[in-house]
MOPAC internal coordinates of N, CA, C and O (Angstrom, degrees):
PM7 1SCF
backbone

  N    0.0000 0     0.00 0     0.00 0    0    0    0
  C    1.4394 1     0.00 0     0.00 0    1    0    0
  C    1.5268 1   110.94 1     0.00 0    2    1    0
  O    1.2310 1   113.07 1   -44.65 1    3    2    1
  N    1.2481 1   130.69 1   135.35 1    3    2    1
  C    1.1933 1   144.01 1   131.07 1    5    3    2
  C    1.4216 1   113.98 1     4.56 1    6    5    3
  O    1.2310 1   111.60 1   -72.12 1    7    6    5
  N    1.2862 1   133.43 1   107.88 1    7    6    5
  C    1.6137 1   114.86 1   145.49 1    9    7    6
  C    1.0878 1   110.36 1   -94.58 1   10    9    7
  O    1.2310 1   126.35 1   -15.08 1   11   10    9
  N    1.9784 1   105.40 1   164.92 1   11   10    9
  C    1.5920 1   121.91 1  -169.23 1   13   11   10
  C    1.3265 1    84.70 1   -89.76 1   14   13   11
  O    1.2310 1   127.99 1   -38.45 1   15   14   13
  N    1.5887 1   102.22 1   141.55 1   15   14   13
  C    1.4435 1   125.70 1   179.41 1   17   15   14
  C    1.9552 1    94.10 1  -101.37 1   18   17   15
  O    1.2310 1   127.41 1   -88.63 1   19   18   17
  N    1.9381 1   103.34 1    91.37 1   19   18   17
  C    1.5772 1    98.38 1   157.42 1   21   19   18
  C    1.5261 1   129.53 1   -61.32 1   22   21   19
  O    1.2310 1   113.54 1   -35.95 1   23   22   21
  N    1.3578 1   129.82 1   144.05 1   23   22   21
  C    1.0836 1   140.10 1   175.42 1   25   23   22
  C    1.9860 1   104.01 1   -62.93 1   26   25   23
  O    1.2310 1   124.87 1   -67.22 1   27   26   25
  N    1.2412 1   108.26 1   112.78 1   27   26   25
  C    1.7152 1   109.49 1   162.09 1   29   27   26
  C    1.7052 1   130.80 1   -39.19 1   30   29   27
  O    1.2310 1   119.47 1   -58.41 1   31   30   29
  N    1.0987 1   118.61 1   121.59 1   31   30   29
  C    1.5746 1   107.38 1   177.03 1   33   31   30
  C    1.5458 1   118.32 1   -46.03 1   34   33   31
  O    1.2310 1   132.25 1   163.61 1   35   34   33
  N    1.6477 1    93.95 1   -16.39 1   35   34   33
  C    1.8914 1    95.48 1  -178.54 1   37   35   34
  C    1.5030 1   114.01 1   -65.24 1   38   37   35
  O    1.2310 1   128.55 1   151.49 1   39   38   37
  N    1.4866 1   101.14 1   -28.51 1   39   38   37
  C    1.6192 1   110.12 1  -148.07 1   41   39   38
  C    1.9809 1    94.59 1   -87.84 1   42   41   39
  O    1.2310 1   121.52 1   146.28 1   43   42   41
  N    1.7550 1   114.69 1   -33.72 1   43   42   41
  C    1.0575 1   123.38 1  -161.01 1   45   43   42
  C    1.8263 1    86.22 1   -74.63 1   46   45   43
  O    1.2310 1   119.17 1   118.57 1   47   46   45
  N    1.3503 1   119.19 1   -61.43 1   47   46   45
  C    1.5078 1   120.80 1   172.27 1   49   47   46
  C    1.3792 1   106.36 1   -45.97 1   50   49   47
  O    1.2310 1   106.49 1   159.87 1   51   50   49
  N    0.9947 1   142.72 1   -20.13 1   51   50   49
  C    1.5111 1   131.91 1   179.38 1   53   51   50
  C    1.6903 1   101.69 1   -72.41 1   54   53   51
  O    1.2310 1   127.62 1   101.23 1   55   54   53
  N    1.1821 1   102.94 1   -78.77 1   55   54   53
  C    1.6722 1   103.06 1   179.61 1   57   55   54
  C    1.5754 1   116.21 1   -73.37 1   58   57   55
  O    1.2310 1   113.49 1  -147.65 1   59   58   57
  N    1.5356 1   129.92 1    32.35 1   59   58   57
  C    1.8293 1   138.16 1   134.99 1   61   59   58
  C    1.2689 1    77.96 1   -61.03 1   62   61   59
  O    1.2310 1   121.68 1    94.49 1   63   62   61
  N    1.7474 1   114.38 1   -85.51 1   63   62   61
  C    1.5744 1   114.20 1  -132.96 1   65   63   62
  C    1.7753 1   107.30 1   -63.98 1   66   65   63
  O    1.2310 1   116.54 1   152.33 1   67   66   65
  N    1.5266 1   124.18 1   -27.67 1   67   66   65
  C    1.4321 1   113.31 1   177.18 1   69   67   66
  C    1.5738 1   106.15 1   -59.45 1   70   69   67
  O    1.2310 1   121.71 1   141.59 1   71   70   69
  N    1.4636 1   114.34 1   -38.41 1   71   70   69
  C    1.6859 1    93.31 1   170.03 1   73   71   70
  C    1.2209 1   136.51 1   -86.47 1   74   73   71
  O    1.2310 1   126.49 1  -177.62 1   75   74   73
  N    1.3688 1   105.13 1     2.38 1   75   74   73
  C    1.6196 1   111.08 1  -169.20 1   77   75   74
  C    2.1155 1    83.30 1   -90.63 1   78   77   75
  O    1.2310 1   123.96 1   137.51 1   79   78   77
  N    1.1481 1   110.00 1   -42.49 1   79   78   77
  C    1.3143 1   127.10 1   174.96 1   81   79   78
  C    1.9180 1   104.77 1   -46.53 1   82   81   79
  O    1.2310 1   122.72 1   127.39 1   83   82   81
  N    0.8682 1   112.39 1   -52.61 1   83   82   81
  C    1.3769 1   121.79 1  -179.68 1   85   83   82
  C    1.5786 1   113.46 1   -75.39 1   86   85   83
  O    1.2310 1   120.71 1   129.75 1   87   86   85
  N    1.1968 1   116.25 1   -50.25 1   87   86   85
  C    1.3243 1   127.00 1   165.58 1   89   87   86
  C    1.6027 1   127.10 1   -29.46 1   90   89   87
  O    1.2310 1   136.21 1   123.08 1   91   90   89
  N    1.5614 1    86.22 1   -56.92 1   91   90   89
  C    1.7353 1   101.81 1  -166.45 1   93   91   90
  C    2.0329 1    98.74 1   -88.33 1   94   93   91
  O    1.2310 1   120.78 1   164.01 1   95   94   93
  N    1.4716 1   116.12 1   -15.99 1   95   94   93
  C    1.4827 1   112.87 1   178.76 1   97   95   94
  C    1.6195 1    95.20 1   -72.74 1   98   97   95
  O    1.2310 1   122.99 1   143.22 1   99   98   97
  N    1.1756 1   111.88 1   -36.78 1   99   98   97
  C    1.9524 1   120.14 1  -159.21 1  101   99   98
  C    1.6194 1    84.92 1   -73.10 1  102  101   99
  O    1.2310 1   118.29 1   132.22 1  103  102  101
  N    1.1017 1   120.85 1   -47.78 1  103  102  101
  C    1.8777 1   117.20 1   180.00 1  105  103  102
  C    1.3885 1   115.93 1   -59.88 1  106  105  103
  O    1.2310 1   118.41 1   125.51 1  107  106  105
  N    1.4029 1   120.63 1   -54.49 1  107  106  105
  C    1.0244 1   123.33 1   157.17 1  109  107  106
  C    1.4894 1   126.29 1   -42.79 1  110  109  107
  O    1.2310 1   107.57 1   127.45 1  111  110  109
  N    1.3518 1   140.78 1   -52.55 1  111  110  109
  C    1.2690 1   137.52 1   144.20 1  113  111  110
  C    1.5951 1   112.08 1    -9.03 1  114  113  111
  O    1.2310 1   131.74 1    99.16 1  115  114  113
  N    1.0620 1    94.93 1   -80.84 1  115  114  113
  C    1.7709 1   114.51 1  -154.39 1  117  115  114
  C    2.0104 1    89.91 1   -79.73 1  118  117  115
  O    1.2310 1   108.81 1   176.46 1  119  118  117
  N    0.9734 1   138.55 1    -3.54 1  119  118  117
  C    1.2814 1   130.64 1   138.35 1  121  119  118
  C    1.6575 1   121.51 1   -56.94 1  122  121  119
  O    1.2310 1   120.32 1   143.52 1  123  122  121
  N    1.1730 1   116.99 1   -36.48 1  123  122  121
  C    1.2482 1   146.43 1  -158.12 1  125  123  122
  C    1.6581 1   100.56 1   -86.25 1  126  125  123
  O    1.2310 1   122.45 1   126.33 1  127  126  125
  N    1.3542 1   112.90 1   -53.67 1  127  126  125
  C    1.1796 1   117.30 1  -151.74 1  129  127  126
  C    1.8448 1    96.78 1   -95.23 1  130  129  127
  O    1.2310 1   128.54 1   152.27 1  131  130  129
  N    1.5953 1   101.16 1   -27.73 1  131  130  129
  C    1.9106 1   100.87 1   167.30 1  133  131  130
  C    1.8072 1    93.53 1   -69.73 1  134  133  131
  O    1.2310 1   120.54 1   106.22 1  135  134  133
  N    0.8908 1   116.56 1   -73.78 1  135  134  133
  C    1.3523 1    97.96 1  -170.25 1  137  135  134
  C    0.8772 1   129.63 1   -42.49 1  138  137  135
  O    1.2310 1   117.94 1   156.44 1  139  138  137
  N    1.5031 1   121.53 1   -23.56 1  139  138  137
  C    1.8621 1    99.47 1  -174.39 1  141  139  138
  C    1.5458 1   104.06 1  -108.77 1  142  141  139
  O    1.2310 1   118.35 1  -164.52 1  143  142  141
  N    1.8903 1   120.75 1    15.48 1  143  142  141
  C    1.4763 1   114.59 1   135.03 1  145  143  142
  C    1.3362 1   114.09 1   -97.72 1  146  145  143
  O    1.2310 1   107.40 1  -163.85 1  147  146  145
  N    1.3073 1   141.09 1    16.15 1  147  146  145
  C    1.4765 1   118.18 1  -177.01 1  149  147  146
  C    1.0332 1    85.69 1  -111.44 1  150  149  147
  O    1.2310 1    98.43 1   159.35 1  151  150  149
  N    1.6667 1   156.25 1   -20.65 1  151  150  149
  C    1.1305 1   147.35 1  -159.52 1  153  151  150
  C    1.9822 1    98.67 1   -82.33 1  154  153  151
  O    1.2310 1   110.97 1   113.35 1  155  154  153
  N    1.2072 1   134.60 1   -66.65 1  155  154  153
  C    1.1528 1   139.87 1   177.73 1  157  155  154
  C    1.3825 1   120.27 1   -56.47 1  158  157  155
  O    1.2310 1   125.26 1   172.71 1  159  158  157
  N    1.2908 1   107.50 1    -7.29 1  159  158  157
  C    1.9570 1   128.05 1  -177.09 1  161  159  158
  C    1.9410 1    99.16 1   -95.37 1  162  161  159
  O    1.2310 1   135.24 1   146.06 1  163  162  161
  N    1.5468 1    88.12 1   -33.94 1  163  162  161
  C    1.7028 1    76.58 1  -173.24 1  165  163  162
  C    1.2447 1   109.53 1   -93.83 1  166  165  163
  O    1.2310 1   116.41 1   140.88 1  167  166  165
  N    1.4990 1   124.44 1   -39.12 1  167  166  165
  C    1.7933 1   112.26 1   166.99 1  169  167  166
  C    1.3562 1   117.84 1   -60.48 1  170  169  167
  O    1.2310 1   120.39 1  -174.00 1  171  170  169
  N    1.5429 1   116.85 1     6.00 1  171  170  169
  C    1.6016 1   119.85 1   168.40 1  173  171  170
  C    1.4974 1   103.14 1   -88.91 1  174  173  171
  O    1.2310 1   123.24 1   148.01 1  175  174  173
  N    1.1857 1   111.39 1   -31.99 1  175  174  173
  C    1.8970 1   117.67 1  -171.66 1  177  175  174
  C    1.7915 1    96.71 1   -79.01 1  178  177  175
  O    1.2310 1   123.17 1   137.66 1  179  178  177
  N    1.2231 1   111.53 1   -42.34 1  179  178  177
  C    1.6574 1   110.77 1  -174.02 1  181  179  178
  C    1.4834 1   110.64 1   -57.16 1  182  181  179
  O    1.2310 1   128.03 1   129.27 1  183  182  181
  N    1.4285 1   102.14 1   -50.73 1  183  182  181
  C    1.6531 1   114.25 1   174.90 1  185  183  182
  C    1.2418 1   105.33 1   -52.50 1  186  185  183
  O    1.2310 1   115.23 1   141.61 1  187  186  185
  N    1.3874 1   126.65 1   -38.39 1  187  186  185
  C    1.5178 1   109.38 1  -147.15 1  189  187  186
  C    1.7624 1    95.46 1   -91.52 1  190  189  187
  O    1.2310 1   125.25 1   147.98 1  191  190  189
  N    1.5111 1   107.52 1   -32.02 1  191  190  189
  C    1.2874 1   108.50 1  -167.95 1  193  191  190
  C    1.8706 1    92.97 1   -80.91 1  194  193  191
  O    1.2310 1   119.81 1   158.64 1  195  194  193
  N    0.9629 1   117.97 1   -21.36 1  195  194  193
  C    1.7960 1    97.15 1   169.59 1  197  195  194
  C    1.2914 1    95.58 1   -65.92 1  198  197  195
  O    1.2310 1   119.19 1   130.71 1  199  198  197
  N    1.1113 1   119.15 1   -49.29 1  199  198  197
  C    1.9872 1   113.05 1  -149.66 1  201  199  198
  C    1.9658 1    91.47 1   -58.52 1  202  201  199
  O    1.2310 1   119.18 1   160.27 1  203  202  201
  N    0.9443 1   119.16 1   -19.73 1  203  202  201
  C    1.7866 1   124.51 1  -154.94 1  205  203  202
  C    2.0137 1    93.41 1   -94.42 1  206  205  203
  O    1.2310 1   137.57 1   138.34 1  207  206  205
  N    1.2025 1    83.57 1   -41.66 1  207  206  205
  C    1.7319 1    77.20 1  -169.75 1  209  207  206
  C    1.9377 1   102.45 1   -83.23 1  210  209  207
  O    1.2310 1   119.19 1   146.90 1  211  210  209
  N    1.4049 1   119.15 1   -33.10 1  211  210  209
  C    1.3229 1    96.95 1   145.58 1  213  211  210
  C    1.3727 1   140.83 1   -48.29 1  214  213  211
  O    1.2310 1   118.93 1   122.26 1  215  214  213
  N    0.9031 1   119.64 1   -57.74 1  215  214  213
  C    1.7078 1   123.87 1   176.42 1  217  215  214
  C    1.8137 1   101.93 1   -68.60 1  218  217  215
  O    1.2310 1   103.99 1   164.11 1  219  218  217
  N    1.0459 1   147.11 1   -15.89 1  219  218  217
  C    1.2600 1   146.69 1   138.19 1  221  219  218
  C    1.3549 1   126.77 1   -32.16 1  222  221  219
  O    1.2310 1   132.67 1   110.52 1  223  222  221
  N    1.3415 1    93.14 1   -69.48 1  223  222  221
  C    1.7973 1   106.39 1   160.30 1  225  223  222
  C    1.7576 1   119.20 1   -58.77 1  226  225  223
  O    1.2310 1   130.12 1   137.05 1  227  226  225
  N    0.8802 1    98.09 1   -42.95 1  227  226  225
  C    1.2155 1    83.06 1   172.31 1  229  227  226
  C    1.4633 1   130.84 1   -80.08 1  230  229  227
  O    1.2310 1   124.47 1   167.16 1  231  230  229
  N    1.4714 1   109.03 1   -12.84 1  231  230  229
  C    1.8132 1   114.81 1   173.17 1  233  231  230
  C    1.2404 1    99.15 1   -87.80 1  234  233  231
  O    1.2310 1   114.97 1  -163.28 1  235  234  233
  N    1.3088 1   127.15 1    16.72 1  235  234  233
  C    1.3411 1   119.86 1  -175.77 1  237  235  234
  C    1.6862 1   104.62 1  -126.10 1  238  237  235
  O    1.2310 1   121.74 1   144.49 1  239  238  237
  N    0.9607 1   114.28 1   -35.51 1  239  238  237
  C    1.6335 1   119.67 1   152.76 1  241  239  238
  C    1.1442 1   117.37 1   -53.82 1  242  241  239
  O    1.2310 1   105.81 1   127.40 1  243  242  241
  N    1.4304 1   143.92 1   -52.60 1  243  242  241
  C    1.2159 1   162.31 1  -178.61 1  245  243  242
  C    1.3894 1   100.01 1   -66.49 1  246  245  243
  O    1.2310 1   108.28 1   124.51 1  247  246  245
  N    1.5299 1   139.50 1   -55.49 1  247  246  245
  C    1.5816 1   133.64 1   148.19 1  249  247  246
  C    1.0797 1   118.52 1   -37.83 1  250  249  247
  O    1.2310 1   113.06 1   160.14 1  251  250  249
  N    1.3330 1   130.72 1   -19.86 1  251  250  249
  C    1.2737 1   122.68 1  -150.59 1  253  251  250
  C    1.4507 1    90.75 1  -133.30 1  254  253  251
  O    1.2310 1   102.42 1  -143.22 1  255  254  253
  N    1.4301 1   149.79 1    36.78 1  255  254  253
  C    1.1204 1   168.13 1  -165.62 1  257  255  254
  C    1.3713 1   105.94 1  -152.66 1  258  257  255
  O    1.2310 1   116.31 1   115.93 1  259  258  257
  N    1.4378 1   124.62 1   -64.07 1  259  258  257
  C    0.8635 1   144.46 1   173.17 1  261  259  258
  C    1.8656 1   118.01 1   -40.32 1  262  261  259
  O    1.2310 1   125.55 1   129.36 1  263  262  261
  N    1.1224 1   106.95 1   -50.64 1  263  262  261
  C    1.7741 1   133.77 1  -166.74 1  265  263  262
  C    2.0790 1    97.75 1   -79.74 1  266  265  263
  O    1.2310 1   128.47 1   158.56 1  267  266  265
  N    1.6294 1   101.29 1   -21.44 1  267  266  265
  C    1.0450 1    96.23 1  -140.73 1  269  267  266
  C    2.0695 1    92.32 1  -112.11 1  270  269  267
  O    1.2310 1   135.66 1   168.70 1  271  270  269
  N    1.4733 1    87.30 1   -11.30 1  271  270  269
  C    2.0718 1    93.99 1   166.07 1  273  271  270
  C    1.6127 1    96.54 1  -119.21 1  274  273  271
  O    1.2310 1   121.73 1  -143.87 1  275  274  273
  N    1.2436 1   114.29 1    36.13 1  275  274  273
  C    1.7488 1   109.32 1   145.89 1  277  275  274
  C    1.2945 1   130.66 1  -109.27 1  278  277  275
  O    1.2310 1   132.72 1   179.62 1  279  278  277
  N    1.9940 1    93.04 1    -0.38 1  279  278  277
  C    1.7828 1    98.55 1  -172.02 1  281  279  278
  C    1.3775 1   112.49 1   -80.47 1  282  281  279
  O    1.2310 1   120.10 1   180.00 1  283  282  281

């Protein structure tokens, strides 16, 4: 008769680490790929929130000019 040829604990540990191996490259990716859109998304938010707190200040000077030749 035939014996069943079991698979080695080496061989089952071989393909853990190709996916743990694969796993952590696919994470790495998509680390990669948030960062290099969140980085150009947030010096768009910095810009925009300077451009906002200028024009803030200034509707607030302009109130405050305004309030201040009615006394």
């Amino acid at each position: 008769m035939a014996e069943e040829i079991k698979p080695s604990g080496k061989g089952q540990q071989a393909q853990g680490d190709v996916i743990k191996g694969d796993l952590s490259t696919i994470l790495i990716g998509v680390g990669t790929l948030l960062d290099s859109t969140i980085a150009p998304l947030s010096k768009f938010m910095v810009q925009t929130l300077d451009s906002l707190s200028v024009v803030a200040k200034q509707i607030l000077e302009g109130v405050n000019s305004s309030l201040n030749g009615k006394k």
